[in-house]
C-alpha positions as CSV (number, residue, x, y, z in Angstrom):
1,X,-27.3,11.6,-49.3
2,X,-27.5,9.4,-46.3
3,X,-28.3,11.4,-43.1
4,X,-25.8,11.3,-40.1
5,X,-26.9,10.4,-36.6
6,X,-24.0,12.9,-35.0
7,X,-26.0,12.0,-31.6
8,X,-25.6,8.0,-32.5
9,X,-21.9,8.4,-33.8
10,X,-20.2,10.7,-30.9
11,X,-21.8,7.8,-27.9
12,X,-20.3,5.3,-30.3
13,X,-16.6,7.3,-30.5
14,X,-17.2,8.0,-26.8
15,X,-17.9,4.3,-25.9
16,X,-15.0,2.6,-28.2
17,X,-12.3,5.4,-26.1
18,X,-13.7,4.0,-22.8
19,X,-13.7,0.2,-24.2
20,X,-9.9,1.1,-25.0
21,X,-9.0,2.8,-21.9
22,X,-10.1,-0.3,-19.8
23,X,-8.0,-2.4,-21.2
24,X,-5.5,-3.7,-18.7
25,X,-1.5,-4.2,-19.6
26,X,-2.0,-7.6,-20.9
27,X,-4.2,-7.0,-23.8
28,X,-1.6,-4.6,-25.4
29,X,0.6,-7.7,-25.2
30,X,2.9,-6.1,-22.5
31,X,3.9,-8.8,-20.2
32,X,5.6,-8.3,-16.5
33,X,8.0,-10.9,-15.2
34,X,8.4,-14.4,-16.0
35,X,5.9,-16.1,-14.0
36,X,2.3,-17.2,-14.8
37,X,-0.3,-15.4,-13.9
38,X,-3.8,-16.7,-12.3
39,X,-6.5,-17.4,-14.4
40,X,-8.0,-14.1,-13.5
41,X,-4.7,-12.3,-13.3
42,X,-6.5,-11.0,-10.3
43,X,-6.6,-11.3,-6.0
44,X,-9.4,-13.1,-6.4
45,X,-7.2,-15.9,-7.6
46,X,-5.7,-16.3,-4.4
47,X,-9.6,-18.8,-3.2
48,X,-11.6,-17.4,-0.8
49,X,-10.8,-13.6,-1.7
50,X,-13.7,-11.1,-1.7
51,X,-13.1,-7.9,-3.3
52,X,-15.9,-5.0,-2.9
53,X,-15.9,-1.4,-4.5
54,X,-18.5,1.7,-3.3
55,X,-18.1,4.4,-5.7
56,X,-18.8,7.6,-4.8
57,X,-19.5,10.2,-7.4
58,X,-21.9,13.1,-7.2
59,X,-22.4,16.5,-8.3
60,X,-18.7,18.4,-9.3
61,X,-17.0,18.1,-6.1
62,X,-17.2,14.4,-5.0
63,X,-15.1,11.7,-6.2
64,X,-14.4,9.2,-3.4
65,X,-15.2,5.6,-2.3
66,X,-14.1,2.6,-0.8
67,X,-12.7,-0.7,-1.4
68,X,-13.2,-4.1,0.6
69,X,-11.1,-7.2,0.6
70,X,-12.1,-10.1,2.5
71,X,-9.5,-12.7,3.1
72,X,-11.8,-15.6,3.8
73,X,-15.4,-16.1,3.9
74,X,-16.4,-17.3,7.5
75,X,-16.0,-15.5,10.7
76,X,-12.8,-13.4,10.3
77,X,-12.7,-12.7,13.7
78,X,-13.2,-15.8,14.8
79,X,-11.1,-17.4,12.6
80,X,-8.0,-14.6,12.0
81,X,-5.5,-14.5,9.7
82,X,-1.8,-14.4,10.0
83,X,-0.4,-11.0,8.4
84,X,1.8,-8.1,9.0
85,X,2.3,-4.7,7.7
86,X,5.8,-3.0,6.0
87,X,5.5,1.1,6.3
88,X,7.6,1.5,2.9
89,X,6.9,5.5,3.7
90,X,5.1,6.8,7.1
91,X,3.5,9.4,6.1
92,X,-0.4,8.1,6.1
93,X,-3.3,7.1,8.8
94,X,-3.4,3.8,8.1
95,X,-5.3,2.1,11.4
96,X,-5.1,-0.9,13.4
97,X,-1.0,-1.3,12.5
98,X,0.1,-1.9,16.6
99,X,-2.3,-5.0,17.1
100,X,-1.6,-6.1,13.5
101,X,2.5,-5.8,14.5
102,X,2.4,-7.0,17.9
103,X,-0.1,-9.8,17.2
104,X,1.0,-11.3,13.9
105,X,-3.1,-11.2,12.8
106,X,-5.8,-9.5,10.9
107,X,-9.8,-9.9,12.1
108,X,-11.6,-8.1,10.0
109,X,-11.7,-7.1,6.0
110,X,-9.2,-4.9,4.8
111,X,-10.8,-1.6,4.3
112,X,-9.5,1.3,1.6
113,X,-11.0,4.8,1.1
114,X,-9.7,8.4,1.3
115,X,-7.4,9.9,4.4
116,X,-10.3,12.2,5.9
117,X,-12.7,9.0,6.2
118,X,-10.4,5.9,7.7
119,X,-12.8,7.1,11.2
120,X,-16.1,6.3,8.9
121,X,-14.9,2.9,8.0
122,X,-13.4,1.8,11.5
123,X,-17.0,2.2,12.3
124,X,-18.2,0.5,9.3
125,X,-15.5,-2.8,10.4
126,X,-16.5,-2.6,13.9
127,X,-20.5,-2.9,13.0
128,X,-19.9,-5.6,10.5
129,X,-18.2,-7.6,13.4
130,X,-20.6,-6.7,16.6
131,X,-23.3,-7.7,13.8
132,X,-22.6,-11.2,13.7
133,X,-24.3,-13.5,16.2
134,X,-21.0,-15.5,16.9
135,X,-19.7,-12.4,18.1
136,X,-22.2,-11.0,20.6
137,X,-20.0,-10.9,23.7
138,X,-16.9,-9.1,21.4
139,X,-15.8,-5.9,23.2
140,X,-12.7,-4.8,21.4
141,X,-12.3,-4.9,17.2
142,X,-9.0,-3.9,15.3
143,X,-9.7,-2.4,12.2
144,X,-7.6,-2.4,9.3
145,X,-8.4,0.8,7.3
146,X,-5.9,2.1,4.6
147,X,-5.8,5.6,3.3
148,X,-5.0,7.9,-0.3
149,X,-5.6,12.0,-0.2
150,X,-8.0,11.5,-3.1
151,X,-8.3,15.7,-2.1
152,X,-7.5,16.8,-5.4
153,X,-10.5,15.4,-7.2
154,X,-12.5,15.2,-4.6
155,X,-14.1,17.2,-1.5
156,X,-12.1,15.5,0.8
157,X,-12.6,18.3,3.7
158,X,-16.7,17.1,2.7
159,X,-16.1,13.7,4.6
160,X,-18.8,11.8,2.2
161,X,-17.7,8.7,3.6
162,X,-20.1,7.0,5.6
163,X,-20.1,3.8,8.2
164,X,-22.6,2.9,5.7
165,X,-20.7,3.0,3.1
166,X,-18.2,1.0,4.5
167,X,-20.5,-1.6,4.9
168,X,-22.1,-1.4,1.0
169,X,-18.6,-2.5,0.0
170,X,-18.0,-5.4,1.8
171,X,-21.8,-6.7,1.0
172,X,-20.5,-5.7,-2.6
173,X,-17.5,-8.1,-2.0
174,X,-17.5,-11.2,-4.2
175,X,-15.0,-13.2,-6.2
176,X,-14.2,-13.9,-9.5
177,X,-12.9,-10.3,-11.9
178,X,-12.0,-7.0,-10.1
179,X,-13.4,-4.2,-11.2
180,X,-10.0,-1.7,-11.8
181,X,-9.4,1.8,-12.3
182,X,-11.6,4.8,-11.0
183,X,-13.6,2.7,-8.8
184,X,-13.8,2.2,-5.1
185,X,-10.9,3.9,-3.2
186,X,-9.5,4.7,-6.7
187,X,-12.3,7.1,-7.8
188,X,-10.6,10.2,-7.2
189,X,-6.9,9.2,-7.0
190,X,-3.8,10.5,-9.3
191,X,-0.8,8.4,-10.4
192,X,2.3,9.6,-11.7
193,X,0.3,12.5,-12.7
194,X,-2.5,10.5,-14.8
195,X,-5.6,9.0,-13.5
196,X,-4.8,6.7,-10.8
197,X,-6.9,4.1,-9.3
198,X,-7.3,0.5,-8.0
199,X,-5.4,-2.1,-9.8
200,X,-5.2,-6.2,-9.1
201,X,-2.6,-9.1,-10.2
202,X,-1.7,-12.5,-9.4
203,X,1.4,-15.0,-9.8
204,X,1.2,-18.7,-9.5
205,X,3.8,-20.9,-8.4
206,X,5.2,-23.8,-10.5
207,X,4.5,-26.9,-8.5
208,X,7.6,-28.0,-8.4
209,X,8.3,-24.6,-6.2
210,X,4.6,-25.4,-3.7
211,X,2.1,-24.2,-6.1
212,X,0.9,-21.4,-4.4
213,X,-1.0,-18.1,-5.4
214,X,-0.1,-14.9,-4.5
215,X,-2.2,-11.8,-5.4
216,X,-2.4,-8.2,-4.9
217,X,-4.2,-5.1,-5.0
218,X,-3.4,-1.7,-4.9
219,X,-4.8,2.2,-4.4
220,X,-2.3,4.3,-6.1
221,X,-2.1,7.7,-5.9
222,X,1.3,8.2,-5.6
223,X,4.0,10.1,-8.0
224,X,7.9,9.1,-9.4
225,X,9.3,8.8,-12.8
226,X,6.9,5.9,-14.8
227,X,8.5,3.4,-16.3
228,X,6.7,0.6,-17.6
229,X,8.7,-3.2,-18.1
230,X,12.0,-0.5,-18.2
231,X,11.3,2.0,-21.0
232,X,10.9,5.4,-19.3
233,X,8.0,6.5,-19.9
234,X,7.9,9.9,-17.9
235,X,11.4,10.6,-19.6
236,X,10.3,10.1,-23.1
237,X,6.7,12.2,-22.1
238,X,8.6,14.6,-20.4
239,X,6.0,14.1,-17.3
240,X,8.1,13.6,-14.2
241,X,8.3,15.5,-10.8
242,X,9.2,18.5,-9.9
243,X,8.4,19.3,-14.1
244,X,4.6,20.2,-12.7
245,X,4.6,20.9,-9.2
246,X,1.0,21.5,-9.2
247,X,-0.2,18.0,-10.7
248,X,2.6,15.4,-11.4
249,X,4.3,16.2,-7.8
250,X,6.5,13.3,-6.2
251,X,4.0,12.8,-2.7
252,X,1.4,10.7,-2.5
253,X,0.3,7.2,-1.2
254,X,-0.3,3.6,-2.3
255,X,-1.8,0.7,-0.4
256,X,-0.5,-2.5,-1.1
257,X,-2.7,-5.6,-0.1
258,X,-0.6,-8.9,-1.1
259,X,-2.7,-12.3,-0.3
260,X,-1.4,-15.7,-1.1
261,X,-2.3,-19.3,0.3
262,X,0.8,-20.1,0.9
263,X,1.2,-20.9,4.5
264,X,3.4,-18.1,6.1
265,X,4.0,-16.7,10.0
266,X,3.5,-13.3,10.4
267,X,7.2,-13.4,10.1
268,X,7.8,-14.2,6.9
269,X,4.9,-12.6,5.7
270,X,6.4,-9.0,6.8
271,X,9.4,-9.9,4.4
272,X,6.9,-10.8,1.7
273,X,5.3,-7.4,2.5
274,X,8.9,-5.4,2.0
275,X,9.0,-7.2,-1.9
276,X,5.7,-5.7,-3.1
277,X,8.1,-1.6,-2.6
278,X,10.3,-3.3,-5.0
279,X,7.9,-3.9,-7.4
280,X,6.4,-0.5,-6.6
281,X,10.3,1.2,-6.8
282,X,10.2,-0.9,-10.7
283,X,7.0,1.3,-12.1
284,X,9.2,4.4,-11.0
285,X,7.6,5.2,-8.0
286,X,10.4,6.5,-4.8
287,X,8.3,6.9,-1.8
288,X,8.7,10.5,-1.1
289,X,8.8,12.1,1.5
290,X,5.1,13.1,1.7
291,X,4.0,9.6,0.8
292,X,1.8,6.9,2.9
293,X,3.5,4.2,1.4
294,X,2.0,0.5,3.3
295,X,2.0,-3.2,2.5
296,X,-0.6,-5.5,4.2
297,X,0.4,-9.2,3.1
298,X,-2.2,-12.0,4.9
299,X,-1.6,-16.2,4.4
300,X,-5.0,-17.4,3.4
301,X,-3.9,-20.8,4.2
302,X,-6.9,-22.2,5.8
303,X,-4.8,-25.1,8.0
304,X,-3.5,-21.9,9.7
305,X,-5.8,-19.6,10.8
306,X,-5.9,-18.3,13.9
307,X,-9.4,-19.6,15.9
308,X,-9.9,-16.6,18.9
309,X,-10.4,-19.3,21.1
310,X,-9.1,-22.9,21.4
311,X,-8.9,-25.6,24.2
312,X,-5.8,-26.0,23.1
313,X,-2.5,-23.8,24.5
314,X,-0.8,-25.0,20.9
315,X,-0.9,-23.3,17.5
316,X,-0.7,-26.5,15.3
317,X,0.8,-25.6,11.9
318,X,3.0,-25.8,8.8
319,X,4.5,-23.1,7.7
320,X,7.1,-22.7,4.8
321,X,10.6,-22.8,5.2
322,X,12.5,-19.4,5.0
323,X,15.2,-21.3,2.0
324,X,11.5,-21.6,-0.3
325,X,10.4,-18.3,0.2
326,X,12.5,-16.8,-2.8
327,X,9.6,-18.1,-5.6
328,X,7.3,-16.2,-3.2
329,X,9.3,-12.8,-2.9
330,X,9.0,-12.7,-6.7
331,X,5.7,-13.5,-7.6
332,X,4.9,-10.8,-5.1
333,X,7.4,-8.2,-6.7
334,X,6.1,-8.9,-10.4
335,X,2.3,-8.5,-8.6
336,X,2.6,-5.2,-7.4
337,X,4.4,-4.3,-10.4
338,X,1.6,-5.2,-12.7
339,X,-1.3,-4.2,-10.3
340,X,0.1,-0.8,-10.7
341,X,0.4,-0.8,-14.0
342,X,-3.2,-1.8,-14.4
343,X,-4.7,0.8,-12.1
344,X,-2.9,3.5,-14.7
345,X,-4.0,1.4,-18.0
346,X,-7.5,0.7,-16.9
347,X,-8.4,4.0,-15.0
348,X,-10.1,7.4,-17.4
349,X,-10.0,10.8,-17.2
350,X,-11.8,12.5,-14.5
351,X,-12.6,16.1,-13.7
352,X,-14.1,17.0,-10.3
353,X,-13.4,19.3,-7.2
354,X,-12.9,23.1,-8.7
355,X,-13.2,22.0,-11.9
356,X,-9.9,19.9,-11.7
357,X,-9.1,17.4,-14.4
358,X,-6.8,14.7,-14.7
359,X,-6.2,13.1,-17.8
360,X,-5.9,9.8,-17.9
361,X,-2.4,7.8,-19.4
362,X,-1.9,8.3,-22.7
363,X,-2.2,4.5,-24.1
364,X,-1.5,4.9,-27.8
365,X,2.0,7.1,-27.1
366,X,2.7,4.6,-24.3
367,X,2.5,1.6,-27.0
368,X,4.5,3.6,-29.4
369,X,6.6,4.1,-27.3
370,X,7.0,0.1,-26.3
371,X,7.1,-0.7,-29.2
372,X,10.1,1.2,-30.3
373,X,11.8,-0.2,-27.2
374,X,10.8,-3.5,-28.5
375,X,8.4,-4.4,-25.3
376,X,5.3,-5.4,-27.3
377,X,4.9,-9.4,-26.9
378,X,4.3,-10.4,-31.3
């Protein structure tokens, strides 16, 4: 009789589980909304996006990290970009949100991590500005850190978050397919009472409606009642708050990042910002009370961007026209919505501070379940 490698077959089992788990929405032939999505159904669609992950993971206590997005690849603050900022829920740290509001601009990468280390990565934005040689007489940077309690998983009270870190993630930054799941700013974050994480989308416009991109990215760690493209989930899993105060609780946080290259003020861009809650409000989520709930939408468009300084007194620029921004709010809405959903589909179970576990979604009673509600694409 043929000896068994038990060794061999168990990394195999173990492997094929993980190869499953990282599957995003899509491959289960779930599909969100009616418009099409970029080629890498990503924020890297959106040209000129950077996305960097520094994963923090030692010992059994720490399960943290940090995520970069960079909007554009030259100077950031020397050319900035138009944005603004929606609080959905206040109840987070995020920094830099006055300048951001009273300006109508970002200038430097977007920075995510955990809520007792948004002082570590300030320091990790400011050094990556001061550092570059077109900005040796710069005296004041606004940061743009966003925040998750990762403190369930992780040793949040530890503050393992280092400037340095901050740094590793955006030299990590690159384009093309975003990592997803317990990475980054996900590692150590809970959704809906499974493993949370980071999670990415796009929408492209029909030309006939401009053309443009829009992507997003997310940190969830946030809790509701799941419901994925309508069928509800937490109902038919009997996994909703206030069920399990201890680990599928209603507070928690999600950031939001929303890029597109359509060419938007600051204005309009803070109404883009409000859609991405209602695509968060269609996964189930109601931004509780004890929830950091934040939406940073930027306009890529590089005809717009924002030099710091100019002979000019004149901002020269298009901008589109509040009657067009409708295709826009939606591709944003079915973004957020998907993002989310990928951060739960694509994220694994993960034990960590205390011994704590979370188990990850369970994919093969979700797809039963789609499929009885008849959401599985043939």
């Amino acid at each position: 009789m043929k000896k068994i490698n038990y060794l061999l077959l168990a990394t195999l089992l173990i492997s094929a589980n993980m190869d499953s788990q990282n599957k995003r929405l899509r491959d289960y032939g779930i599909e969100i909304g009616v418009l099409k999505t970029g080629k890498l159904n990503a924020i890297t669609d959106v040209e000129g996006v950077y996305v960097g992950h520094e994963t923090i993971i030692e010992g059994d206590n720490i399960r943290t990290g940090v995520t970069a997005i960079i909007p554009h690849q030259g100077n950031i603050f020397q050319n900035k970009v138009p944005a603004a900022i929606y609080i959905g829920n206040g109840f987070g740290k995020l920094a830099g949100y006055s300048q951001v509001k009273e300006l109508g601009n970002i200038e430097t990468p977007i920075i995510l991590t955990n809520t007792l280390s948004v002082a570590a990565a300030t320091e990790g934005l400011i050094s990556y500005t001061l550092n570059q040689e077109e900005n040796k007489n710069v005296r004041s940077v606004n940061s743009v850190v966003g925040e998750t309690n990762d403190g369930w998983l992780n040793d949040i009270r530890g503050r393992h978050v280092t400037e340095q870190h901050a740094l590793n993630a955006i030299a990590n930054a690159k384009s093309g397919s975003v990592e997803e799941g317990n990475v980054g700013a996900g590692t150590g974050t809970i959704c809906f009472g499974y493993k949370g994480g980071i999670g990415t989308s796009s929408r492209v416009l029909p030309q006939s409606l401009g053309g443009y991109t829009v992507g997003v990215l997310v940190q969830t760690n946030f809790g509701g009642v799941l419901e994925i493209n309508g069928v509800p989930i937490a109902k038919e899993l009997q996994k909703y708050p206030f069920r399990d105060k201890i680990l599928n609780d209603a507070d928690g946080s999600c950031i939001i990042v929303v890029m597109t290259d359509a060419p938007l003020n600051a204005r309009n861009l803070e109404r883009l910002a409000k859609r991405a809650m209602l695509g968060l409000a269609k996964t189930g989520g109601i931004a509780s009370n004890g929830s950091g709930d934040y939406v940073i939408a930027l306009s890529t468009a590089k005809e717009n961007l924002i030099p710091y300084q100019s002979e000019s007194m004149f901002n020269e620029k298009k901008e589109v026209r509040n009657n067009d921004m409708s295709p826009l709010f939606l591709a944003t809405i079915e973004s957020t919505e998907e993002a989310i959903l990928n951060s739960l589909f694509t994220a694994e179970t993960m034990s960590g501070r205390d011994g704590h576990t979370i188990e990850s979604l369970p994919i093969d009673k979700v797809i039963e379940l789609m499929k009885k509600y008849h959401k599985i694409k043939n």
